[in-house]
N, C-alpha and C positions, 0 to 999 in steps of 0.2 A: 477575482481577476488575477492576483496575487498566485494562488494556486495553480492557475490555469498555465500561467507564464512561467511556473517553474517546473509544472508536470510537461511542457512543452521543449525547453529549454534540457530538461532530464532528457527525454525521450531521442533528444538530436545531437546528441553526444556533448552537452556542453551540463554535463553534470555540476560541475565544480559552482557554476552558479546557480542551478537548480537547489544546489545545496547551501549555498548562501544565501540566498532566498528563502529559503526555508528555514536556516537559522535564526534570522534575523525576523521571523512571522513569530516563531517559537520565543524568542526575547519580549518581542512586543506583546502579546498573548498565551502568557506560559500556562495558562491554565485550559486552553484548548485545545484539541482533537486536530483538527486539519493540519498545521504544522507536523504535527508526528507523523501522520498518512503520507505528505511531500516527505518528508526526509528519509522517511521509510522504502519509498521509491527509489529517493536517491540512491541509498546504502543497497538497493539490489541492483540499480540498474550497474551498482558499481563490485558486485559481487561479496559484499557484505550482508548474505542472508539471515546471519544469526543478531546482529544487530540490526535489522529493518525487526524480525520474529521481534525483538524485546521491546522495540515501541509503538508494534502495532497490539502489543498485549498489554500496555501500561495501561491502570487502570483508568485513566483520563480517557483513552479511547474506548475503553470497553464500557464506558458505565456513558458514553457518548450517541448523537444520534446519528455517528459513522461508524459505528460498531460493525455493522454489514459490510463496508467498505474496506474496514481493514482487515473484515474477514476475508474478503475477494481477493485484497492485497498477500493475504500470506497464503493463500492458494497459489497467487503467480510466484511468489517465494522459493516454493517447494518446487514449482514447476522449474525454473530458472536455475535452482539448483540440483536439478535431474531427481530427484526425491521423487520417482510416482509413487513408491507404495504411500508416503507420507503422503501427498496429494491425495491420493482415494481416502483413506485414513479419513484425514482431516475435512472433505468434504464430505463426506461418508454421517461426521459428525456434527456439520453444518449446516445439512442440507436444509434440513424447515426452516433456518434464520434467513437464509437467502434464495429460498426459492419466495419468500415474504418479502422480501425486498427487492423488485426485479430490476430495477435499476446498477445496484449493484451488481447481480450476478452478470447481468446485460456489460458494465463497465469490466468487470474478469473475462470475459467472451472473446469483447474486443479489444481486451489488450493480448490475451493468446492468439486472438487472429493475427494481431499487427506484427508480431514478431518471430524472426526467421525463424 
C-alpha cells in the first residue's frame, strides 16, 4: 500500500514525498527491492536518470523477484531521458526477461501511455 501511495504521490507532482516515502520504506527494509524501484521513480520522475539507472541495477534488485520491474523501470528511464537508441538497445537485450513477465512489461506500457 505503502508503494502504491508514493508511486501515486510521484506521479502528481508531489515527488518530494514520494521520495520520503520511500526513504523511509528503504530504512525500514534495507535489504529489499521495492524501496529502490519507488525511489528510482522518484529520481526520474525528477530528472535524475543516472541515479534511478544505479538503483535499479543494485544488486538487491536484480538478484530480486522485481527484477523485471526494474527492468521496465530503466526502459522508461531511457525513454524520459530522450535515449531511444538506448531504449531499443536495452530492450533489444531484455526482451525474453519481460516478455516472461507480462505484468511488467504491461506496467512499462502503461506508464509510456500515461505520459505526455
Amino acid at each position: 500500500m505503502f508503494v502504491e501511495l508514493g508511486i501515486v504521490a510521484t506521479s502528481n507532482f508531489l515527488s518530494w514525498e514520494g521520495h520520503a516515502l520511500f526513504g523511509q520504506l528503504l530504512l525500514a527494509d534495507p535489504a529489499e527491492a521495492y524501496p529502490r524501484l519507488g525511489l528510482a521513480y522518484c529520481k526520474m520522475m525528477g530528472g535524475q536518470f543516472e541515479e534511478a539507472h544505479k538503483l535499479l541495477k543494485s544488486s538487491i534488485v536484480e538478484n530480486s523477484s522485481f527484477k523485471d520491474y526494474a527492468l521496465a523501470l530503466r526502459g522508461l528511464a531511457f525513454h524520459l531521458a530522450k535515449q531511444p537508441e538506448e531504449l531499443v538497445k536495452f530492450f533489444k537485450s531484455s526482451e525474453s526477461s519481460l516478455q516472461e513477465n507480462l505484468p511488467a512489461l504491461g506496467m512499462f506500457k502503461t506508464l509510456l501511455e500515461s505520459l505526455p
